[in-house]
C-alpha positions in Angstrom: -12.4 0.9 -10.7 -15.2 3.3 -11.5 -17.3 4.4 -8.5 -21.0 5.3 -8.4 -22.0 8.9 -8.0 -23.8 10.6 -5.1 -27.3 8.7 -7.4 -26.2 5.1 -6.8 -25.2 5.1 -3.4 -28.3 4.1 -2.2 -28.7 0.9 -5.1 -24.8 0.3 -3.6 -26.0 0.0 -0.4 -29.9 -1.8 -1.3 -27.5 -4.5 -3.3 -25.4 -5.0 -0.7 -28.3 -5.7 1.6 -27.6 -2.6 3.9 -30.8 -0.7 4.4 -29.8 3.2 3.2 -29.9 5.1 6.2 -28.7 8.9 6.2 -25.4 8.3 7.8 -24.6 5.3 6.2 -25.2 7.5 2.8 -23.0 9.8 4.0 -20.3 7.9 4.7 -20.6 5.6 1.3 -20.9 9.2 -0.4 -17.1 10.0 1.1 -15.7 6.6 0.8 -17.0 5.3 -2.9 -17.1 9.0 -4.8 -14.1 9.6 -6.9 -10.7 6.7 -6.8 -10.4 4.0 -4.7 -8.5 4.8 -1.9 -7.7 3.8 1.6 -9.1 5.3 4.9 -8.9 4.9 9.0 -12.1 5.2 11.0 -10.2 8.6 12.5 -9.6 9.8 8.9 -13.0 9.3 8.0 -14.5 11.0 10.8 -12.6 14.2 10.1 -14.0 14.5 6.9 -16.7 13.5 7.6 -16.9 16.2 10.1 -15.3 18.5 7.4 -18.4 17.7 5.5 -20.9 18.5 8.4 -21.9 15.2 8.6 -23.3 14.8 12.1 -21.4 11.4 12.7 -19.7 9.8 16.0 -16.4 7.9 15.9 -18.2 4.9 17.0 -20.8 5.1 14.4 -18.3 5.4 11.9 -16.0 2.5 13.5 -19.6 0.3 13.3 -20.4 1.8 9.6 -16.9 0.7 8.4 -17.4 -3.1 9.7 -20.8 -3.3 8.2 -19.6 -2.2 5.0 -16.5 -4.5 5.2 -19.2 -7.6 6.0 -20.9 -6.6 3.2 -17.8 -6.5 0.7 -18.0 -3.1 -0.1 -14.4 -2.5 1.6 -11.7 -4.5 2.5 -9.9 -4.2 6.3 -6.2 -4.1 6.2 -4.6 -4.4 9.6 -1.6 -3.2 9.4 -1.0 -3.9 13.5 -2.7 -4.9 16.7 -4.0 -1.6 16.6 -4.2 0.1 13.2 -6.7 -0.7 10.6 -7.1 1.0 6.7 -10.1 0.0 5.3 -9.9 -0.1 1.3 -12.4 0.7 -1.0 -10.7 -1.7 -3.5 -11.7 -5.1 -2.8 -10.0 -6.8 -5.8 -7.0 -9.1 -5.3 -4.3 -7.1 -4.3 -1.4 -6.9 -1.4 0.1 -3.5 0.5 3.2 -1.4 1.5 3.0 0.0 4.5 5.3 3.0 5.0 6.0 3.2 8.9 7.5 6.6 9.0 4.5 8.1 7.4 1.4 5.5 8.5 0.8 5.1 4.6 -0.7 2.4 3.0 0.0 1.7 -0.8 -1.2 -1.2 -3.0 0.9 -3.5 -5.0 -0.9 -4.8 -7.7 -2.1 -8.4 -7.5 0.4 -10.9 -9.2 3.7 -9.0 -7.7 3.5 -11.4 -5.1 3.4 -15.1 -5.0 2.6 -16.9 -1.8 3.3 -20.4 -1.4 3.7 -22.8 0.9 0.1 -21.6 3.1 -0.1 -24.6 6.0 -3.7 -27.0 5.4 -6.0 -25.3 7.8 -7.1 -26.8 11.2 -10.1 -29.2 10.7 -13.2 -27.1 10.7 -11.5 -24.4 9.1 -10.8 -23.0 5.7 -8.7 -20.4 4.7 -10.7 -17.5 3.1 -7.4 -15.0 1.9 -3.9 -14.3 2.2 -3.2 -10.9 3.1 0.4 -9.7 2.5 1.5 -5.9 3.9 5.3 -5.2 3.4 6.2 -2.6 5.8 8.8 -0.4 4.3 10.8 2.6 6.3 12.9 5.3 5.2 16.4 4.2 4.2 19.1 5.8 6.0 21.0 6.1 2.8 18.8 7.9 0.8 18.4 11.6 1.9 15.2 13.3 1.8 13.2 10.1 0.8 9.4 10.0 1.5 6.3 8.3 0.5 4.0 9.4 -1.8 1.4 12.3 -0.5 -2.0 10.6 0.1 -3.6 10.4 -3.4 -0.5 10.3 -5.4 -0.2 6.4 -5.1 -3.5 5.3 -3.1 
């Protein structure tokens, strides 16, 4: 997916009905520049920080949420406590890699799911969100995940 340069965040953000406030620039600037990728609130913050942007956690936490309600990003909970957000929103599914808190995408249509229970009355279901978690075989010597970048 081609990603706008540092000149269309602020359309990005206008058409996504965020009002383009410094920080939030900022942040699109580090998340939507260059090849889709995924991203904790931590690893955000550091380079955001990197980048001497002056930006709390919680402010990034609150940005990443605003942006995921918008549909610029897609949350991917990989537990009850660990979230990547992804700047590819398209129909797609995950490998985790436990040993290395990775996150890799498998490309929609490797996965079929079937078989999804009717939803409670009231309720619709919105998405199917499939994360294989993989770890390190003990077979396999010396096998690891791909650095970040090579297979986000």
């Amino acid at each position: 997916m081609t990603r706008p340069d540092h000149t269309d965040i602020t359309t990005l953000l206008r058409e996504a009905g965020l009002r383009p406030t410094r920080q939030r620039q900022a942040l699109a600037s580090l998340l939507f520049t260059g090849e889709d990728h995924h991203v904790s609130a931590e690893e955000l913050h550091e380079r955001a920080v990197r980048a001497q942007v002056p930006v709390s956690l919680a402010t990034v936490y609150n940005t990443l949420h605003q942006f995921t309600r918008a549909g610029l990003l897609r949350e991917v909970a990989v537990d009850g406590t660990k979230s990547y957000f992804d700047t590819d929103t398209s129909d797609h599914h995950h490998f985790y890699v436990e040993d290395d808190n990775h996150l890799m995408d498998i490309e929609g249509g490797q996965i079929s799911v079937s078989g999804v229970p009717d939803a409670p009355d009231g309720m619709e279901v919105t998405f199917v969100d499939v994360v294989v978690r993989l770890r390190r075989s003990k077979d396999v010597p010396g096998a690891r995940a791909p650095e970040a970048g090579e297979d986000d």
